[in-house]
N, C-alpha and C positions, 0 to 999 in steps of 0.2 A: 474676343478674338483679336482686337487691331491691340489690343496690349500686350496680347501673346505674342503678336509679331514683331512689337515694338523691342518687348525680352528678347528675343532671337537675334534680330538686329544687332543689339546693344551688345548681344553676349561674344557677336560673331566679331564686332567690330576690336574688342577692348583685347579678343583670345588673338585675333591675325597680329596684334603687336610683342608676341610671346617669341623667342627667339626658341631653337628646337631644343628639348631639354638632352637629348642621346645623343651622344658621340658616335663618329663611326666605329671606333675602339670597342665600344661599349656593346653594340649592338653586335660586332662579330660573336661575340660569348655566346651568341646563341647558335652557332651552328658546330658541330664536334672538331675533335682534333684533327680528325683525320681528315672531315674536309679541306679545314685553314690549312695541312700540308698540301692537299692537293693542290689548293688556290700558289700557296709559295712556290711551289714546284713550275706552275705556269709562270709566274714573275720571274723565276730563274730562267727558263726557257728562254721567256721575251727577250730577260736580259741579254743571253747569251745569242739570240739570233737576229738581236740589234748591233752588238758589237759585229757581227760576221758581215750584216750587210752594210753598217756603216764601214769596213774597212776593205771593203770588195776589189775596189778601184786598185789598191795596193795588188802587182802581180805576183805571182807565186815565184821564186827562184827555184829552177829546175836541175836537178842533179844527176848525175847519168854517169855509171861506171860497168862497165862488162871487163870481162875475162874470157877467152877464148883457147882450147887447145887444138891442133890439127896436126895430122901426119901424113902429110903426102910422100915425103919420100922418106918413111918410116924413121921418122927423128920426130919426139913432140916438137913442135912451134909453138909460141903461146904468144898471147896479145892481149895487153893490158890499154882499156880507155877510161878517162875521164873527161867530162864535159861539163861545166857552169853557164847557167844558159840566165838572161837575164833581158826581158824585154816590156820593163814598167811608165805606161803613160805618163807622163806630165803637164800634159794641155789639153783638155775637150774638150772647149769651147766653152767653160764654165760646168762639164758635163761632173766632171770628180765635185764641186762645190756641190753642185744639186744634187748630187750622189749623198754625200753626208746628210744634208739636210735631209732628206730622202728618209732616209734609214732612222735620224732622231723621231721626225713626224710620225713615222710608219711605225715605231716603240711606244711612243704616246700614245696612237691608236691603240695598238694589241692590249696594253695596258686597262685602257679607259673599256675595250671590250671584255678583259679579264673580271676589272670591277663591276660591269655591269651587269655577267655570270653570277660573282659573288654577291652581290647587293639582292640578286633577285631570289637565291639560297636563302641568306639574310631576310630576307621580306616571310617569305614561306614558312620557315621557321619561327618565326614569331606569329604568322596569322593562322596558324595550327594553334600554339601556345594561346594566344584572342582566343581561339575557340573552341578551345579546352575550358577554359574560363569560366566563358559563355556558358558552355553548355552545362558546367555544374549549377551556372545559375539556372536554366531551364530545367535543372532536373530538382532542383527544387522548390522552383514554383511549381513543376510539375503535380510532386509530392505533394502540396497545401490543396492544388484544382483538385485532387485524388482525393484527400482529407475532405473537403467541402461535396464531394458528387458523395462519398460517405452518409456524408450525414444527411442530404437532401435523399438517399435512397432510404435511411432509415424513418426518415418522419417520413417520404411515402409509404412504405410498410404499414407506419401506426396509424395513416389517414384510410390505409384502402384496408385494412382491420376493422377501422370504424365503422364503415360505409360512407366516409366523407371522398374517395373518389374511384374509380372504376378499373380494371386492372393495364387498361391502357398507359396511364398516367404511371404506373408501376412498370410497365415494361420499358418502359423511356428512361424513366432512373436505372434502370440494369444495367439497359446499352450503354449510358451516358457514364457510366462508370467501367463499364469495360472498357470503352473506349479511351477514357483518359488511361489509366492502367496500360494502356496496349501503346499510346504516345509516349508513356514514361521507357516501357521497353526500345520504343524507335530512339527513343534520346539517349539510353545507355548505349546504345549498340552504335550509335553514330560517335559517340565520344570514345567508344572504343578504338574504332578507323582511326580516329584525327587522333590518338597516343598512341598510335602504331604509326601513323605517317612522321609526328613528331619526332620518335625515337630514331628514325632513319637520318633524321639530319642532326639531331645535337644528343650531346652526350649528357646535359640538365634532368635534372627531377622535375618533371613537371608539378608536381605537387608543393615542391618548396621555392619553386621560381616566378616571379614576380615579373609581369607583365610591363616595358616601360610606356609611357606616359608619352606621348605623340602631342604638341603643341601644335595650334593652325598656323598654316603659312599663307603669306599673300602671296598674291598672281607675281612682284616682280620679284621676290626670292625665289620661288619656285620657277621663274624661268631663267634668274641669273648664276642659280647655283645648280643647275638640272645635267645631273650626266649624260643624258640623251643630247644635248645641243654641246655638251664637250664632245662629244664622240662625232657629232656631226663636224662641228669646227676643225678636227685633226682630218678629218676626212676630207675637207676642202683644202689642207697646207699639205694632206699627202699626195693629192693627185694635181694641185699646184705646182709640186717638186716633179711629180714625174711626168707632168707634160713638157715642163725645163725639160728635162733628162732626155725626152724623145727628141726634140729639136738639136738636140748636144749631140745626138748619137748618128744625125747627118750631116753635121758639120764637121769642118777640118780638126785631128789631133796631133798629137806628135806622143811622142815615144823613146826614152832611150835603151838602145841597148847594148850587151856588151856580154863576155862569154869566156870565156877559160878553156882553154883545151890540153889534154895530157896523155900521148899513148908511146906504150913501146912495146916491142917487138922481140921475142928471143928465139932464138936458134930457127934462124929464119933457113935453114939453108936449102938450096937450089943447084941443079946440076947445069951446065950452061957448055956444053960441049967439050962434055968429060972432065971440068975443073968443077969442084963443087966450091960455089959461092957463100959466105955467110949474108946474108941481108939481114941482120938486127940491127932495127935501130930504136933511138929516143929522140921522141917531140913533143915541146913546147911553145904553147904560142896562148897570145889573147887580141882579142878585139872588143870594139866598143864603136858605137856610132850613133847617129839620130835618124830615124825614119816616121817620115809623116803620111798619114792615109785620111782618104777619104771618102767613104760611101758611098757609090750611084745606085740607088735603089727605084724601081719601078712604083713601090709601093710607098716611098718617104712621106707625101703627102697625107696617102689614106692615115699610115699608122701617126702623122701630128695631129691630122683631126679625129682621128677616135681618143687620143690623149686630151685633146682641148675639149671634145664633147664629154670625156668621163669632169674633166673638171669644172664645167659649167652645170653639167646633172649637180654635182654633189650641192654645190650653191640653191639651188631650187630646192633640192630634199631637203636643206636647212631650213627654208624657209615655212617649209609642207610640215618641218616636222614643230614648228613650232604653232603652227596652226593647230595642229593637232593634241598639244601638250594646254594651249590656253582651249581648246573645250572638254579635255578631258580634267584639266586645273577646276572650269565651272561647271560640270557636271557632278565633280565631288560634292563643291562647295553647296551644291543644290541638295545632294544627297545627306550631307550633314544639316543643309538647316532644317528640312523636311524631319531628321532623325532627333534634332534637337524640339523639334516643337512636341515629337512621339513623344520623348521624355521629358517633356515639359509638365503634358497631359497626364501623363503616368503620376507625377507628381502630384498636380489638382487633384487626381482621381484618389490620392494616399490622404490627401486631408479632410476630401468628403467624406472618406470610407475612416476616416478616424474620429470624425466629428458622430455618424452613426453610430462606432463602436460607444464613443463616449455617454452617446443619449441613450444605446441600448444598453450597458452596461446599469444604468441607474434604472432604466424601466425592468431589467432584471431583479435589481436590489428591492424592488416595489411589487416585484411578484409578474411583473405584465408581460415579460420575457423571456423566455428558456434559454438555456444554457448553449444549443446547440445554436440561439442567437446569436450569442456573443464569439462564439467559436469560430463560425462563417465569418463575421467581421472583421475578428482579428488576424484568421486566415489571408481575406482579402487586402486588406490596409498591410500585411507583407508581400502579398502577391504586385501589389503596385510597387512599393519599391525595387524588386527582384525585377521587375520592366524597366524602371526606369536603369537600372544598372545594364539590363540588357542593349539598351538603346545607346548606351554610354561604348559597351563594345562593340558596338555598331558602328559607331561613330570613327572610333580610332581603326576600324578597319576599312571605313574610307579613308583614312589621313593615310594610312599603308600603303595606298596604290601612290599616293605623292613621294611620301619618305624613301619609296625604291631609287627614285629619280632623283631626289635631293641630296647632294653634297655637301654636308656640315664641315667644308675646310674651312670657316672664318674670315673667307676673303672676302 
């Protein structure tokens, strides 16, 4: 056993220097087309509702034209306006800076939350695809336990024929082979769900797709490259920015502005003591000026320390969340070496059960063994491999819960 552990050790040490074999390129192919539009479709969005609010500060120019007719003293009159209205910030106390930043950080985030949607699609899609795998392995070890409970209920038969055992001993090979038989159906029908779940996210043959190859990672790639602590990190530089921004938004700004005006007037006329008057006219004019303001709010305080308290949270949930990612980082790592010892044993158990095969194979050719001897053994000494392959998708389906989180940018 301390050798076995020693294998484990060695095997765990030599895999964590393995850099991750899949791209994140690589790995989208598993989920369909239609989702990757959906996911692009968000990226445009981001895009688009990043530029709106990085460019917010910038004010709208206002335009404004009417037309008017009236008849009071049964002549139309008519009245022509236009107006250019114009009144965009230029100083907020630094509030337009922390506005842009604002808006980059805030893009980042939405991003880093887009990817972390998509990664977990990604994850799903492949640990369907594990366990579709799996489970063809399971259904044919299954088939071989079925093969073996076979042949163990036929030589009961010819032993309780003989009088060599009682029909107890017989009805326990019946059940024990219905029962297996009744597991093989629980395992079709379970791999059936997981190719109907599969089909929902990727548009792949599972039959002719190929599983990728998940390498171990240590504890400081998986928390240097972890999208859970990016997402954190933007999230500390977003509410960084917008607690600037709340301080900026009670301080002094300024403002310029400036405006266009154009109306005239036709067949204005009026009676004025029995002379009728025309009053049409036209005017032109503009202005422009600087106007500075500045907020006395009741509440300026409360709303800087709910901005300084979101940005101090976010720093502690960084910190919580990495707490949280290095025990779930060694709970894997526990669960693959525990999984690695299973198929270790599986393995032992393939060399005892071959080394049997071997000696009953020749006590067969000597007459001292029957054939349904050698059948069970060779059955069994497959059965042990098909575990330990089992154990092997076991394994990468712990490394799964890691690879959602990890980032193979190369940096």
């Amino acid at each position: 056993m301390r050798a076995l552990n020693l294998l484990v050790l060695l095997f765990l040490l030599l895999s964590s220097t393995l850099l991750a074999e899949e791209k994140d390129a690589e790995l989208e192919a598993y989920i369909s087309e239609n989702k990757k539009q959906q996911f692009s479709y968000d990226y445009e969005k981001n895009e688009a509702e990043s530029s709106k609010l990085r460019d917010s500060w910038i004010a709208p120019l206002r335009l404004n034209y009417s037309y008017s007719i009236s008849n009071p003293y049964s002549v139309d009159q008519k009245n022509h306006n236009v107006a250019i209205k114009m009144d965009q910030p230029i100083f907020q106390s630094g509030g337009i800076y922390y506005g842009i930043k604002f808006a980059n950080a805030s893009k980042e985030y939405s991003e880093y939350s887009i990817d972390v949607a998509k990664r977990k699609m990604i994850k799903n899609a492949i640990a369907l695809l594990m366990q579709i795998k799996q489970t063809d392995l399971k259904e044919k070890k299954q088939k071989l336990v079925i093969k073996n409970s076979e042949i163990n209920l036929e030589l009961k038969k010819d032993q309780y024929m003989s009088g060599q055992l009682d029909s107890g001993f017989l009805d326990n090979a019946v059940i024990e082979r219905n029962f297996v038989i009744q597991t093989l159906y629980d395992i079709q029908t379970a791999k059936e769900r997981l190719v109907s779940s599969f089909n929902t996210l990727s548009d792949l043959n599972y039959r002719k797709t190929s599983v990728p190859h998940l390498a171990l990672l240590d504890e400081e790639q998986f928390l240097k490259h972890n999208i859970v602590l990016k997402v954190a990190d933007s999230q500390i530089q977003r509410d960084g920015y917008k607690k600037n921004i709340t301080i900026a938004k009670y301080l002094p700004r300024v403002s310029f502005t400036a405006g266009y005006n154009w109306s005239k007037s036709e067949d204005q006329k009026f009676n004025a003591g029995g002379v009728i008057i025309d009053g049409s006219n036209e005017l032109e004019y503009y202005d422009y000026g600087i106007k500075a303001s500045m907020p006395l709010d009741i509440n300026t305080f409360r709303d800087i320390e709910s901005a300084r308290v979101d940005y101090l949270k976010s720093g502690v949930v960084k910190e919580d969340k990495i707490v949280q990612l290095k025990s779930i980082f060694e709970q894997v790592m526990q669960n693959i070496k525990n999984l690695e010892r299973k198929k270790l044993l599986s393995l032992e158990n393939r060399k005892i059960y071959a080394k049997l095969l071997n000696d009953t194979q020749e006590l067969y050719s000597a007459g001292y063994k029957t054939g349904s001897d050698v059948q069970i053994l060779e059955n069994s000494v497959e059965i042990s491999e098909i575990n330990a392959k089992i154990f092997e998708y076991d394994k990468q389906l712990e490394l799964l819960t890691l690879y959602e989180m990890y980032v193979n940018d190369g940096k």
